[in-house]
C-alpha positions as CSV (number, residue, x, y, z in Angstrom):
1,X,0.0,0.0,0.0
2,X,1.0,3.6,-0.5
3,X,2.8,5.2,2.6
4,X,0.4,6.1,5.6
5,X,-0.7,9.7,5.9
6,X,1.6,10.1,8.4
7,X,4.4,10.6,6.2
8,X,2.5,13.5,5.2
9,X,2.5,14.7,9.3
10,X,6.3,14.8,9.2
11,X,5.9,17.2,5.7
12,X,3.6,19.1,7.3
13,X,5.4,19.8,10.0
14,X,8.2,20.7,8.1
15,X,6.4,23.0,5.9
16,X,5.6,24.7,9.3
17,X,2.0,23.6,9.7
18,X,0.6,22.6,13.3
19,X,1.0,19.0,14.2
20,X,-2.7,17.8,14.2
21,X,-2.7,15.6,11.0
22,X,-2.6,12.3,12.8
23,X,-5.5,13.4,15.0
24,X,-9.4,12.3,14.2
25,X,-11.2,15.8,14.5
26,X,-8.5,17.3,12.4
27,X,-9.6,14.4,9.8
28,X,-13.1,15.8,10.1
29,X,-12.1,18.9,9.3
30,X,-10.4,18.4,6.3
31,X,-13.8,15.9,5.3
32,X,-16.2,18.5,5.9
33,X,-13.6,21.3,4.1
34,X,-13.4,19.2,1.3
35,X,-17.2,18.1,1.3
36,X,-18.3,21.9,1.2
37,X,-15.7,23.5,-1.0
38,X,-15.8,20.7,-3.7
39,X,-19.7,20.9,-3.2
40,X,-19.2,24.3,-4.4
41,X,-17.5,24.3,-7.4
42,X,-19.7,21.0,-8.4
43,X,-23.5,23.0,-7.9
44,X,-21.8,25.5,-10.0
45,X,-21.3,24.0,-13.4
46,X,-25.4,22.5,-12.9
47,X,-26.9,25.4,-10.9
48,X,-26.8,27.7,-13.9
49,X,-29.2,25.4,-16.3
50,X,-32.2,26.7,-14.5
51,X,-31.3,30.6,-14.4
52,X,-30.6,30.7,-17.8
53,X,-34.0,32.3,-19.4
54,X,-34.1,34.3,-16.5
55,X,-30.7,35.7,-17.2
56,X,-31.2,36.3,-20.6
57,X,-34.2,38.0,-19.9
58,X,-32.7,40.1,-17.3
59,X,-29.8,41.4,-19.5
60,X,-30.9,40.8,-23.0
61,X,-28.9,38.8,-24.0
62,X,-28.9,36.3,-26.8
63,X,-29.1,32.5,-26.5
64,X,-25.7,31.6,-28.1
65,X,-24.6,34.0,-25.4
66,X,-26.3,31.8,-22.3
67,X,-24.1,28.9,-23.8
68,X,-21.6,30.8,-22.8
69,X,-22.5,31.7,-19.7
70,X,-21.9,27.6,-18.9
71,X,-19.3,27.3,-21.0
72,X,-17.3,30.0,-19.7
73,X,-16.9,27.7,-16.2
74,X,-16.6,24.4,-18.0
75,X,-13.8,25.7,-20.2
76,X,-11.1,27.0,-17.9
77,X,-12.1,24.3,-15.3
78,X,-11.5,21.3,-17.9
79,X,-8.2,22.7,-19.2
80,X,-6.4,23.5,-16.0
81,X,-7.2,21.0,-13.8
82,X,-4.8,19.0,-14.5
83,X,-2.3,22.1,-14.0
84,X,-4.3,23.1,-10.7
85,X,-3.5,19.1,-9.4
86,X,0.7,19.1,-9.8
87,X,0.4,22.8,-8.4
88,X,-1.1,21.7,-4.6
89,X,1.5,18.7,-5.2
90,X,4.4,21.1,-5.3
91,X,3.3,24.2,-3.4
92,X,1.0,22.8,-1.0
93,X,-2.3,21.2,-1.3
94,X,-4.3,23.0,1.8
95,X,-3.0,26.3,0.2
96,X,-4.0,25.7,-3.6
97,X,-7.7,24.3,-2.2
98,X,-8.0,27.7,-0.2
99,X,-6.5,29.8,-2.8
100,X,-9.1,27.8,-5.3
101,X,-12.1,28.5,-2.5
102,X,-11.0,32.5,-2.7
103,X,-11.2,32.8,-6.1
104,X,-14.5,30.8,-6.5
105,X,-15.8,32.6,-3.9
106,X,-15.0,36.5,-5.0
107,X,-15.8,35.5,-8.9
108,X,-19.0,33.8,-7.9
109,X,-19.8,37.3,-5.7
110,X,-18.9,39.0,-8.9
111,X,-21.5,36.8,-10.9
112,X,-24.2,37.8,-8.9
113,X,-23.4,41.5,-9.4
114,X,-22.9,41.1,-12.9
115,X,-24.6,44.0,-15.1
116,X,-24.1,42.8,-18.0
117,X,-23.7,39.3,-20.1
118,X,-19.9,39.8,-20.7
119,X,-19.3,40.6,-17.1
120,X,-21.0,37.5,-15.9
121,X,-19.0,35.3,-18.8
122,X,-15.9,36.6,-17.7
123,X,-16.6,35.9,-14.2
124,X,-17.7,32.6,-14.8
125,X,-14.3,31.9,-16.8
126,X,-12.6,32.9,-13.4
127,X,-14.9,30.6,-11.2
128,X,-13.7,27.8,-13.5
129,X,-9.8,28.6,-13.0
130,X,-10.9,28.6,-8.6
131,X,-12.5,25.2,-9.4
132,X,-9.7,24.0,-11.0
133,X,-7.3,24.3,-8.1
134,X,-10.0,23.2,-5.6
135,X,-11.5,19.9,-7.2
136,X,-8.4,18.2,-7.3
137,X,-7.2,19.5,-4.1
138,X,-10.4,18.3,-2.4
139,X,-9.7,14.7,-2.9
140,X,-5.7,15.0,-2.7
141,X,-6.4,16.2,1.1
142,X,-8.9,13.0,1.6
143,X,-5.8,11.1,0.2
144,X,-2.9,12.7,2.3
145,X,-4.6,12.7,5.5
146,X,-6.6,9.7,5.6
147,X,-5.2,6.4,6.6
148,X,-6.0,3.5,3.7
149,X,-8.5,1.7,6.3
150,X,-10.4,5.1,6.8
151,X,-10.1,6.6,3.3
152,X,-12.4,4.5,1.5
153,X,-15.4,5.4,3.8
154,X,-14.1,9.6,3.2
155,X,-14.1,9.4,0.0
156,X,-17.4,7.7,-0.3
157,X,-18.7,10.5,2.2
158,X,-17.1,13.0,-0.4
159,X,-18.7,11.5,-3.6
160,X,-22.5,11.6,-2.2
161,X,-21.9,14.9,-1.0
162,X,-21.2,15.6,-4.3
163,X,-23.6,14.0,-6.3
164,X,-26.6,15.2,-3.7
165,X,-25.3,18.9,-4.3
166,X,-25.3,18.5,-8.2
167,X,-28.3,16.9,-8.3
168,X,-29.9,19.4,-5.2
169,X,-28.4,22.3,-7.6
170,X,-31.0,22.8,-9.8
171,X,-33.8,22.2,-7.7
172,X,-33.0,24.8,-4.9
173,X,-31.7,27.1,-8.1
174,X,-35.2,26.8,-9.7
175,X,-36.7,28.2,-6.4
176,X,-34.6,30.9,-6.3
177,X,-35.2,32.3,-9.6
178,X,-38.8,32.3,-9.0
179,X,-38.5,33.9,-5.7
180,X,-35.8,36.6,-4.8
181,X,-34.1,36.1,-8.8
182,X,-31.5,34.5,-10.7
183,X,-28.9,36.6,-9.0
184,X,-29.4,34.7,-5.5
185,X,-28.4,31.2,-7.4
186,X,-25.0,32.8,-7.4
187,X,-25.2,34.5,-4.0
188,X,-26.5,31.2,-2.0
189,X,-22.9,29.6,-3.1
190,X,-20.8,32.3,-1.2
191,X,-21.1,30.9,2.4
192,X,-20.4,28.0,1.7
193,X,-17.2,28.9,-0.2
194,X,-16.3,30.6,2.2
195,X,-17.0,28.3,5.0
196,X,-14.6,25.9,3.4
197,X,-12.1,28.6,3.0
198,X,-12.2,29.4,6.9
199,X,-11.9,26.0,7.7
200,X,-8.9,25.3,5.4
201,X,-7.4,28.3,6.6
202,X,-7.4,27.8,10.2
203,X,-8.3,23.7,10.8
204,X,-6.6,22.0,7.5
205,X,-3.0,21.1,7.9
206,X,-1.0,21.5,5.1
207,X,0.7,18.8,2.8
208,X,2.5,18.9,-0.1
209,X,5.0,16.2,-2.1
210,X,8.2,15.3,0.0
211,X,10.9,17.7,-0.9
212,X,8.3,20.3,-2.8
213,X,7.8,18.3,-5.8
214,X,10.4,20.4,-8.1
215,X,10.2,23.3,-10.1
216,X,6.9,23.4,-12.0
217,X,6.7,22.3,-15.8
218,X,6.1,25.7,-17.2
219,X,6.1,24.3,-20.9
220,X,4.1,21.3,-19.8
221,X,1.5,23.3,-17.9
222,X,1.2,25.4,-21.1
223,X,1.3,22.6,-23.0
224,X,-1.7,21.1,-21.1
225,X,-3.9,23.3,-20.7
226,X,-3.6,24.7,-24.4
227,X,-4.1,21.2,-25.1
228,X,-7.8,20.0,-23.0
229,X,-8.9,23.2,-23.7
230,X,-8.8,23.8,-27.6
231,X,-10.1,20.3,-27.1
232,X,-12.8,20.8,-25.3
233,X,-13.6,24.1,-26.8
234,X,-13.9,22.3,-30.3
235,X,-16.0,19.7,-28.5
236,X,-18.3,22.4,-26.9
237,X,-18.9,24.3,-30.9
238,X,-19.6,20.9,-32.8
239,X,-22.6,20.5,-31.2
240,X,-24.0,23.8,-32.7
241,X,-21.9,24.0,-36.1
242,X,-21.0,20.3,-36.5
243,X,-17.6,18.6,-37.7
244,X,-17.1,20.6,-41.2
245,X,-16.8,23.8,-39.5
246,X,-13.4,24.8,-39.0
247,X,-14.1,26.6,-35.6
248,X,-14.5,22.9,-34.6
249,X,-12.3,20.6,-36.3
250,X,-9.4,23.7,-36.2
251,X,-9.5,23.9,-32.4
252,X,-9.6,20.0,-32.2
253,X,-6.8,19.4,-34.0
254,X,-4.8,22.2,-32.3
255,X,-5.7,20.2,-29.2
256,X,-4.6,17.2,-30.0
257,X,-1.3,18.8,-31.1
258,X,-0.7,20.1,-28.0
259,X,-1.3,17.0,-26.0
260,X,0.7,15.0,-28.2
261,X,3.5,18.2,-27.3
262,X,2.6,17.9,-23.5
263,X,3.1,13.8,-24.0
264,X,6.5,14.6,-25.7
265,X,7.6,17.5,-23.1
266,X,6.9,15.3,-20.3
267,X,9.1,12.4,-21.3
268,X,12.5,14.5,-21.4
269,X,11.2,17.3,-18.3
270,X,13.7,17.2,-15.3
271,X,10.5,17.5,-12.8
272,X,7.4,16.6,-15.4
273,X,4.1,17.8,-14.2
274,X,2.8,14.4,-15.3
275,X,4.8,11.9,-14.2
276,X,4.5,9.3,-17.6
277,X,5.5,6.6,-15.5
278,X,2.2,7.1,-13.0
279,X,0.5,5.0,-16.2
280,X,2.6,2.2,-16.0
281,X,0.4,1.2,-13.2
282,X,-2.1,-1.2,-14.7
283,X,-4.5,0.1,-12.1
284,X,-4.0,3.9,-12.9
285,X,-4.2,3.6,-16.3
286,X,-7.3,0.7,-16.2
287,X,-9.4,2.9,-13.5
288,X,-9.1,6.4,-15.7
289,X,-10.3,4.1,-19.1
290,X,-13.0,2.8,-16.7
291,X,-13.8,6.3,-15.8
292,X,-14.0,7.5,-19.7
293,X,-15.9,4.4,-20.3
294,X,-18.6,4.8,-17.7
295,X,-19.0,8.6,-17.5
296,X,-19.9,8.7,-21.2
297,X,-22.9,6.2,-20.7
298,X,-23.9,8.7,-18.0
299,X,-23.3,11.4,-19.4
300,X,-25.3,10.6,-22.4
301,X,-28.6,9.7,-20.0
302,X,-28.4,13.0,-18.7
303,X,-27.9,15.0,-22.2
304,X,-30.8,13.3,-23.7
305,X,-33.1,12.2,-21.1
306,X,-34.6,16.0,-20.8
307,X,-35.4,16.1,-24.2
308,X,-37.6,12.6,-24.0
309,X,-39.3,13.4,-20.4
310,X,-39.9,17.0,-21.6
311,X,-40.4,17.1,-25.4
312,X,-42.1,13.5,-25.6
313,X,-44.1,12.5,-22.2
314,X,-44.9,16.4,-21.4
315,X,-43.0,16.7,-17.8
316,X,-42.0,20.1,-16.7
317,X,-38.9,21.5,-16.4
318,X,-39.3,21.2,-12.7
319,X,-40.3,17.7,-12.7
320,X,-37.6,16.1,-15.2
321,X,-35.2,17.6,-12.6
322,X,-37.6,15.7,-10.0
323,X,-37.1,12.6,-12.4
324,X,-33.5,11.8,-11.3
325,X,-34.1,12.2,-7.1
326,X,-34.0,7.8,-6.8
327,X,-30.9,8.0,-8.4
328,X,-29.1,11.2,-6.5
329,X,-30.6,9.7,-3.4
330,X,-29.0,6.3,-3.8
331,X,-25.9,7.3,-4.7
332,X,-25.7,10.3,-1.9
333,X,-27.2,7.3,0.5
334,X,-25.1,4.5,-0.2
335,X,-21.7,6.0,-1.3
336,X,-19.7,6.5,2.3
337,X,-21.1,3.1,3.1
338,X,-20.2,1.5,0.2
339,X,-16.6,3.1,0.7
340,X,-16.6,1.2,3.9
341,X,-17.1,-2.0,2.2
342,X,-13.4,-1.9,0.3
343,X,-11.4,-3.4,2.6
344,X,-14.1,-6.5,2.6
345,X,-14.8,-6.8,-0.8
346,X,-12.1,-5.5,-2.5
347,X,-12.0,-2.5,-5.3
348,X,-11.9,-5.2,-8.0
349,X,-15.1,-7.0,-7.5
350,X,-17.3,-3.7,-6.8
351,X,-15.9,-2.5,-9.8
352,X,-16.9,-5.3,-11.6
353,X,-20.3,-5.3,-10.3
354,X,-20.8,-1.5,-10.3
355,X,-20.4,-1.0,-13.6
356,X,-22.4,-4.2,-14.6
357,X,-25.5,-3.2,-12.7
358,X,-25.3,0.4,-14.4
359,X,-25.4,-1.4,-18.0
360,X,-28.5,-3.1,-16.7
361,X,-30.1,0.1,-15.2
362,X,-28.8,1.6,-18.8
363,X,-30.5,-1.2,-20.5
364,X,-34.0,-0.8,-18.6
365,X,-34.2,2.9,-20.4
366,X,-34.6,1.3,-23.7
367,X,-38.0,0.0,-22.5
368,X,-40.1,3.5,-22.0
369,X,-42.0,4.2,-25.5
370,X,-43.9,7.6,-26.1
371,X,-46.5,7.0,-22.8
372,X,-47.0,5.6,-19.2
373,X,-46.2,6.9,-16.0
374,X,-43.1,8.1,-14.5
375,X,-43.4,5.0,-12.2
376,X,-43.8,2.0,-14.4
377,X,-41.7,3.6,-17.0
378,X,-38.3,5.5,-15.4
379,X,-38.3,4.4,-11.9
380,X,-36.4,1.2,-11.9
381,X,-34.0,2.0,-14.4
382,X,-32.9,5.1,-12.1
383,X,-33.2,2.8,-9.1
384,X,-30.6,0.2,-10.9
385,X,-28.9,2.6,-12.2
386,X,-28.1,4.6,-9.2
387,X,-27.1,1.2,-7.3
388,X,-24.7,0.7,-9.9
389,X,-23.2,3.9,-9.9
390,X,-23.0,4.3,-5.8
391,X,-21.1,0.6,-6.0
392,X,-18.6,2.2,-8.8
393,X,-18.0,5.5,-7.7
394,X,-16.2,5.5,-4.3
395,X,-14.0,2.4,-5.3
396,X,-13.3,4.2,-8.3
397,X,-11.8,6.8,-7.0
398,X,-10.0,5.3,-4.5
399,X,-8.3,3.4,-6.6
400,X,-7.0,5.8,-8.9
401,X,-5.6,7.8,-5.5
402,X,-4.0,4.8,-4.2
403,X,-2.4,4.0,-7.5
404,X,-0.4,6.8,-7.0
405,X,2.9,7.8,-4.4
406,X,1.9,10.4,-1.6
407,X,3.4,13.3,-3.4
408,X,1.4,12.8,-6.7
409,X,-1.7,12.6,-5.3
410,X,-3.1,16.0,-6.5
411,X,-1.6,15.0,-10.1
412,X,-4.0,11.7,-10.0
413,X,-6.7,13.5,-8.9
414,X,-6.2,16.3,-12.1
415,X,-6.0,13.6,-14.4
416,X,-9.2,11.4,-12.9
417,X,-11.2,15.1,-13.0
418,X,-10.0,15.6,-16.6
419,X,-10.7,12.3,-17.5
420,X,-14.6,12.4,-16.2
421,X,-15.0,16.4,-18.0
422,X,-13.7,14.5,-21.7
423,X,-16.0,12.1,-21.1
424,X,-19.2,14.2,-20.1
425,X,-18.3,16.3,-23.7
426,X,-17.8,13.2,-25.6
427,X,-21.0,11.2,-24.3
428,X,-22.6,15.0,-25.5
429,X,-20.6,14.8,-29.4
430,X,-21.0,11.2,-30.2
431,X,-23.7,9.7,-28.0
432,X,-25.7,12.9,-29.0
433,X,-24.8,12.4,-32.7
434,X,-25.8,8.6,-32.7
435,X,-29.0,10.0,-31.6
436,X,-30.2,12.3,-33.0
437,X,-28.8,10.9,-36.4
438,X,-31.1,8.2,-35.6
439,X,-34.1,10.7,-34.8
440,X,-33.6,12.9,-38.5
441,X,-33.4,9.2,-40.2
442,X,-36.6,8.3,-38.6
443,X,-38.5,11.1,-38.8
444,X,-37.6,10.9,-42.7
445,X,-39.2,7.5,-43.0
446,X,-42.2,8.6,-40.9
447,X,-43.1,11.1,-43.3
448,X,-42.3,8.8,-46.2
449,X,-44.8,6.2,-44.8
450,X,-47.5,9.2,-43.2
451,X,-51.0,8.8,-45.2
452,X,-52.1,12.2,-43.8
453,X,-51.8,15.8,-46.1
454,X,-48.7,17.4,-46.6
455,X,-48.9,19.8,-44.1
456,X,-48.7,16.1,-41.3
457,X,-45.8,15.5,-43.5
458,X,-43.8,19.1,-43.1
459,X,-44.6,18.8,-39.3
460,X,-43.0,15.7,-39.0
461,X,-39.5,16.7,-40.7
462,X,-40.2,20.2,-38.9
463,X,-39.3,18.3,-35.7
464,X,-35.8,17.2,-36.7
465,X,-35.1,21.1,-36.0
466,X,-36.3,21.1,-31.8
467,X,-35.3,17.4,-30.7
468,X,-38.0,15.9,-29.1
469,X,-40.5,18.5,-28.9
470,X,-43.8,18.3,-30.6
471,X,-43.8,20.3,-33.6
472,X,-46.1,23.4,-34.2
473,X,-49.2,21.7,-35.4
474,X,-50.9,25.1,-36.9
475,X,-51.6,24.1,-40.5
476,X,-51.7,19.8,-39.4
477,X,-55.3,19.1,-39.6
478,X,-56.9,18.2,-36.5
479,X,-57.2,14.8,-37.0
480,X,-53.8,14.1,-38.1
481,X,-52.6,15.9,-34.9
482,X,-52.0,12.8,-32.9
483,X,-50.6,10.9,-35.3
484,X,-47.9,13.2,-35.7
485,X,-47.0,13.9,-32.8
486,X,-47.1,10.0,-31.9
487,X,-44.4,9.7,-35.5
488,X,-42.3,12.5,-34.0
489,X,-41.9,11.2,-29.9
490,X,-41.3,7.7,-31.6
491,X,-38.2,8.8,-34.2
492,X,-37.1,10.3,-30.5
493,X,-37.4,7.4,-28.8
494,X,-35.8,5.4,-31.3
495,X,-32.5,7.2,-31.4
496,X,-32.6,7.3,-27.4
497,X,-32.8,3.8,-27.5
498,X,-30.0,3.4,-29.8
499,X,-27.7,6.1,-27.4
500,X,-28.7,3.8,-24.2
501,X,-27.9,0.7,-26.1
502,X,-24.5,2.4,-26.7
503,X,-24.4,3.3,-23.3
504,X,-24.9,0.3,-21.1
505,X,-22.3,-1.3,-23.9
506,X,-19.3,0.9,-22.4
507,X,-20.7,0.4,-19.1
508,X,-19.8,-3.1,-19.7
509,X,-16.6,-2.3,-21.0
510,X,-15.9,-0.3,-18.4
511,X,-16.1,-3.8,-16.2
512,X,-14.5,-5.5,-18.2
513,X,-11.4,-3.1,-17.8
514,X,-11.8,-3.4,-13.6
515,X,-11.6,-7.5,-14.6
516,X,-8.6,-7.2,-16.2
517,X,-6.6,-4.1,-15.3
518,X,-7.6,-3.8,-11.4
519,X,-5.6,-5.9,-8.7
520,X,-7.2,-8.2,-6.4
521,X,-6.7,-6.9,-2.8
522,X,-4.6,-3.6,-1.9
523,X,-3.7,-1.3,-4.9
524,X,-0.4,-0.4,-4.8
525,X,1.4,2.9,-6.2
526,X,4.6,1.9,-8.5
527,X,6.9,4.6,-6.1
528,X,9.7,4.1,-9.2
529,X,10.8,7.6,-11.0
């Protein structure tokens, strides 16, 4: 196993923090610092979704603008995480995590006294760089200061934390904006920033790599972060211009230059940011795959799942948020437990279950048609699927931090944060293409095979341009109404069955790579240079 925490005391103490690592109500404090600030930056990036007509509203502003009102955060936050992990390594985790708390905290002050669009985008953009120092400090702290027989169950503690505050987000955010306004969604965020900040200022030990880690990789870092986000920022335009523009391909292909750059600078740096050999750790390398793998199945449920509760069954905005409660609860329920359950069972075999019970939840969603209620319909499959996921998520993770030495541990935790953001834009690009591909291809044969008049037949390739939605049924004689609107939900349907189908198949994968890739028994970090 990877040295005990306490290794981390003795570099505490010689960074000049107080000696209360190896105490337990110093470990709480870091759990519940890390809980809230990591809580913060998380209700963030899903928050905004529900402010967004009231925003534009408020400062007339256009809808490609909202986009980037989300974007702004997701931007900066995907391509300097990996940056904002080898920086808490080096210079100190406790600091980078406050520093990361401050910034959120001031930008997300400056959001709610934004007076106009571009004010609020570029204080989003800032909130993303403060997120990218604290997510990866948040679970480096769990890693340094908690002993391997307690770290499971703190982890677990820290992953339903934050999948009840993501999912929590948009429900208290929808409140807000129909009570006091939009501006409190960004407001209600400060305390608790800034609670985490006090209590990683004056209760959080510090820790950092033995020795300070090195100089940092200035070219690498540059490298990087050039590289995930010209990536991500071509990933983010596809979906409204699609793969011919150049804005898309251009910045795609400038990203993957500059990875393969960051790759090659990081094989002849004196003190590499990214450590090449951390991946010659079967279980490194197999636990971020796994993450790719599964977070792309989820993230596709949760791009296109609105569109078909919405657009096809008629639920309000309010109530598709409602739809996905079973599976928040579970996994906020069952996660610290199930991070108890390591040491028994063993990483391995949850993460071969985990996963395989996702597929199966994954699988269920390809039963709902255009009807029925939310409880013979989407119930289970959330219930199955959120079991699955609360087995995967805290053995996940704590894998990938044990894989690692003690002073890397912010660096694993960058590169397990980027790897989950490329997925979530990737389950958006393809398992949105496969989709609604599907959906135009049906809707074409629907109005091939449609008996109805011409105007049924316009309606029904109408839809292709609002995915899901019923299509304006103005000139559709009355009694061809339900017919098309029945053609249009089923084309929907269709393509979401084929993007679940997809889905629960990389699920699978994704145990398949614990199986093969994942030790039995204790991970072990490869401590060779």
């Amino acid at each position: 196993m990877p040295a005990d925490c306490r290794a981390h005391d003795a570099d505490a103490v010689a960074a000049g923090a107080h000696d209360a690592t190896a105490d337990g109500d110093a470990r709480r404090w870091v759990l519940v610092a890390s809980v809230l600030g990591s809580s913060a930056a998380f209700v963030l990036s899903s928050v905004v979704n529900v402010a967004l007509p009231a925003i534009q509203a408020d400062l007339g502003a256009t809808a490609a603008t909202m986009q980037w009102v989300v974007n702004a955060y997701l931007l900066p936050l995907a391509a300097f995480i990996l940056v904002g992990g080898a920086l808490g390594d080096r210079f100190g985790r406790t600091r980078a995590f406050a520093l990361g708390l401050a910034i959120v905290a001031a930008a997300t002050l400056a959001c709610a006294l934004a007076p106009t669009a571009g004010w609020l985008i570029a204080a989003r953009a800032v909130q993303g760089l403060g997120a990218a120092l604290l997510v990866p400090g948040s679970l480096a702290l769990l890693r340094a200061f908690f002993p391997p027989d307690e770290r499971g169950r703190a982890i677990g503690t820290w992953a339903g934390a934050a999948a009840l505050t993501s999912a929590a987000g948009p429900l208290v955010g929808g409140f807000l904006v129909d009570g006091p306004g939009w501006r409190w969604v960004f407001v209600a965020v400060v305390p608790v920033a800034l609670a985490a900040l006090a209590l990683a200022v004056w209760r959080v030990p510090e820790s950092r790599a033995e020795g300070g880690g090195g100089p940092l990789d200035v070219a690498g870092a540059a490298l990087a972060a050039v590289g995930l986000g010209a990536v991500v920022f071509g990933l983010v335009r596809q979906g409204a211009a699609g793969w011919a523009d150049p804005t898309v391909w251009a910045p795609v292909a400038v990203g993957v230059a500059g990875l393969v750059g960051f790759v090659a600078r990081e094989r002849v740096a004196p003190a590499p940011m990214l450590p090449l050999g951390l991946f010659r750790s079967a279980a490194f390398s197999g636990a971020n795959a796994l993450t790719l793998a599964l977070y792309v199945s989820l993230g596709g449920l949760s791009f296109l799942l609105p569109y078909l509760l919405i657009g096809v069954h008629g639920y309000s905005a309010a109530a598709a948020g409602a739809a996905f409660l079973p599976f928040t609860l579970l996994m906020g329920g069952l996660s610290r437990w199930v991070g108890g359950q390591i040491d028994r069972f063993g990483a391995r075999r949850m993460l071969v279950v985990g996963p395989t019970v996702a597929a199966i939840g994954l699988g269920l969603f390809l039963l709902p048609g255009t009807d029925g209620s939310y409880w013979t319909t989407f119930f289970a499959p959330f219930l199955v699927l959120g079991l699955g996921m609360a087995i995967s998520v805290a053995p996940l993770t704590t894998v990938v931090m044990d894989a690692v030495p003690d002073d890397q541990a912010g660096t694993a935790s960058g590169v397990n944060n980027a790897a989950s953001r490329v997925a979530q834009l990737l389950a958006v690009t393809v398992l949105g293409a496969v989709a609604l591909g599907v959906y135009g291809s049906e809707l074409a044969s629907s109005a091939d095979a449609f008996e109805g008049s011409e105007a049924g037949r316009t309606a029904i390739l109408a839809a292709e341009a609002d995915p899901g939605a019923t299509p304006s049924m103005d000139a559709v004689p009355e009694a061809e109404r339900a017919a098309v609107a029945e053609a249009t939900g089923a084309a929907f349907v269709r393509g979401f069955r084929w993007a679940m189908g997809i889905g629960a198949a990389l699920a699978l994968v994704a145990a398949g790579l614990a199986a093969v890739t994942i030790p039995e028994g204790d991970v072990e970090s490869d401590d060779s240079p």
